[in-house]
N, C-alpha and C positions, 0 to 999 in steps of 0.2 A: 504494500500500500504506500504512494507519494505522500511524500511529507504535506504538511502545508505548505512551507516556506517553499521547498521547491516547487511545489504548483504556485504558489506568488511570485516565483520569479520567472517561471515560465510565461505568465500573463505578460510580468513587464518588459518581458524583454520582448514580445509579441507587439506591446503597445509600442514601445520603442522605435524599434522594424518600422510599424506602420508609419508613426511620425515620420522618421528620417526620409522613407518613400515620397510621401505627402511634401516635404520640407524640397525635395529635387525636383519633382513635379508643378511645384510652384514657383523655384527658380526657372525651370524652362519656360514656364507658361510667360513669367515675367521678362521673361526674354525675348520670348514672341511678341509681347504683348509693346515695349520700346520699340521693337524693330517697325510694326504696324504704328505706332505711333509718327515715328519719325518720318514713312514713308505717305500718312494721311497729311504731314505738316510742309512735305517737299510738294504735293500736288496743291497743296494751299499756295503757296509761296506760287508756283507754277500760273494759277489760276490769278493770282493778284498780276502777275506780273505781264501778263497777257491781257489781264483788261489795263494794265496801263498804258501799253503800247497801241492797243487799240480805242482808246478816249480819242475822243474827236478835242482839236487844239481850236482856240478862237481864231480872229484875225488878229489881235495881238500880241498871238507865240505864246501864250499862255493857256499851260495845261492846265485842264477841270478834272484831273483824274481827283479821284477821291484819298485823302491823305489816309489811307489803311498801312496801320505799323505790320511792317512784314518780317519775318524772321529770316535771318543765315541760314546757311545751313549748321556754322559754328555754335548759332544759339538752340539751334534742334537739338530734340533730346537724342544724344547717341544711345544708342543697345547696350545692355547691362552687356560688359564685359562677360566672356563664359573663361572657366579654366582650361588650358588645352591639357589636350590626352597628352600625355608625357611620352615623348618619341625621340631614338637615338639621335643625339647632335643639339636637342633643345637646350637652350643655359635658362637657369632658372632666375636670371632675369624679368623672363617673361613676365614673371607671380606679381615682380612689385607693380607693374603697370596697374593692373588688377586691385590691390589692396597689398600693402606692405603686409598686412597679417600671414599671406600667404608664405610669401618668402621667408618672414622669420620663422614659419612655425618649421619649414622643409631647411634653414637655417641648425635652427634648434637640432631636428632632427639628425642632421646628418654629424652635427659636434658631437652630439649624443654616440651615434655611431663609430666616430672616428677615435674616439676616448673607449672605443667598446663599452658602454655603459647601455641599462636596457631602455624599454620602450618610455614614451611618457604619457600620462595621462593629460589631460584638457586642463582640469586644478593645476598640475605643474605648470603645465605651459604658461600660465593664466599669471601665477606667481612670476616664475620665470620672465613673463615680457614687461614687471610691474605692477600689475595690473593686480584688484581686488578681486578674490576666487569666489564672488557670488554667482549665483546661479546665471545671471543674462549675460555676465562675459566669458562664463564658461561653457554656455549653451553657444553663443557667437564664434567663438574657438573649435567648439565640436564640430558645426556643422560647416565650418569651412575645414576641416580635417579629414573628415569623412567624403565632401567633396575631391579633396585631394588622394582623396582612395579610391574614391570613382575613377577618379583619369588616372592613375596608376603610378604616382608621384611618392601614396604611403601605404603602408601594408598596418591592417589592424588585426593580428594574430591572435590578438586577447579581446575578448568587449572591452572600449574604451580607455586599450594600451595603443598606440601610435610609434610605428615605426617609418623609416625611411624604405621602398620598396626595392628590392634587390637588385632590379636593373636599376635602379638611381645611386644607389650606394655604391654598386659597383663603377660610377661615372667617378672625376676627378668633380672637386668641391666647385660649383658654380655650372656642372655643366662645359660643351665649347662655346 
């Protein structure tokens, strides 16, 4: 007969699961969801720009176009940056573009490695980057780490131990 406690931890780690799923599903959606933005604000701009040209001009060279504030493309919203899959030759440069958290946690990771010392959790990190180990910046650490195990940058051998993944560790520090 199951314990309690492990039937409780079966649950959590279920709900877990699901969160985390839900948590990348929402990152992609909101990734879609920038890119359709940006691309409804280029046909605005598009559309402004083409009734200006086409405004009819008085006989005194002066345009009646309508003063509508138009946006750059610089002021458009760009697309939530995504993490790239981790592929021979990439330097991990790429992360800080992204959010410097990236870089220092795959940072962290790989000094970790290089000292051979073992995996770290999210609390470490958390202390580790300065930071207070309450739960929203430990949850914010998680789930960019766990992303980082999605594209293949860290390996999680233990629930919520973080390593560097073996082809990355196997690379020279930074990547070429």
């Amino acid at each position: 007969m199951p314990s309690v406690l492990g039937l409780l931890e079966q649950r959590e780690l279920a709900a877990r699961r699901r969160v985390d799923a839900l948590r990348e599903e929402a990152d992609r959606i909101q990734a879609e969801l920038s890119v359709a933005e940006l691309e409804w604000k280029e046909w605005a701009v598009a559309r402004s720009r083409v009734g200006e040209v086409l405004d009819p001009v008085d006989e005194t060279g002066q345009d009646h176009a309508p003063a509508v504030p138009t946006s750059t493309k610089a002021e458009a919203a760009r697309p939530k940056s995504q993490v790239p899959v981790w592929r021979e030759g990439l330097a991990w440069s790429v992360l800080s573009v992204l959010s410097v958290d990236y870089q220092r946690i795959v940072q962290a990771l790989a000094d970790r490695h290089r000292l051979r010392q073992g995996p770290l959790t999210c609390q470490e990190l958390a202390v580790l980057f300065g930071l207070d180990a309450v739960p929203a910046k430990v949850e914010v650490l998680r789930s960019k780490a766990k992303r980082l195990v999605a594209r293949g940058w860290l390996a999680e051998r233990q629930p919520g131990r973080f390593t560097l993944a073996d082809v990355v560790a196997s690379r020279p520090s930074g990547g070429s």
